[in-house]
C-alpha positions, -999 to +999 in steps of 0.1 A: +000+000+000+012+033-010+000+063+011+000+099+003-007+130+012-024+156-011-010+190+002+024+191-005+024+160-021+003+150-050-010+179-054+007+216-075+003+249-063-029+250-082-045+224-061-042+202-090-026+172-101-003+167-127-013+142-159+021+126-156+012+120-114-020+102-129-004+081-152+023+068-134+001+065-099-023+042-127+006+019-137+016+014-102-020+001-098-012-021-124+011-037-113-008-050-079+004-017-056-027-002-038-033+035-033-044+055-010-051+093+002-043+104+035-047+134+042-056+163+067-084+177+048-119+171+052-136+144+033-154+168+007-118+185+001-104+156-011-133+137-031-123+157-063-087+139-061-099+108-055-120+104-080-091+122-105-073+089-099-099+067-100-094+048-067-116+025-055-093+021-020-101+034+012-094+072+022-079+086+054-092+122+062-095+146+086-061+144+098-069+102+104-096+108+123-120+093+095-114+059+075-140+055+046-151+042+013-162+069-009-190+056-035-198+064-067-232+075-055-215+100-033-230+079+001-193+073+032-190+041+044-173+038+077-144+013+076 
């Protein structure tokens, strides 16, 4: 399991993140590796990113105070 922040991190100074990030975080899926955001922000703040690289893994927010399963019918699911 890879971990990783978004501030600082994955993502730019434009709060965005980079088509090369995207590709190579995909091929590291490929090849068996699982990732996953952790990150301070609050759940909503980091949705947009999550879905950007198309995780289906758990996501750690609010400074790890909150473990979840974002779906694609926007619903959290405690982990």
């Amino acid at each position: 399991m890879i971990a990783l922040d978004l501030d600082g991190t994955l993502l730019r100074s434009d709060n965005t993140i980079s088509d090369y990030t995207v590709e190579t975080l995909k091929k590291i899926q490929e090849k068996g590796h699982k990732v996953v955001i952790a990150t301070g922000r609050p759940y909503r703040m980091a949705l947009e990113h999550y879905k950007r690289l198309e995780l289906e893994t758990p996501m750690i927010s609010f400074n790890g105070s909150l473990t979840h399963l974002p779906e694609k019918n926007g619903t959290l699911n405690i982990v």
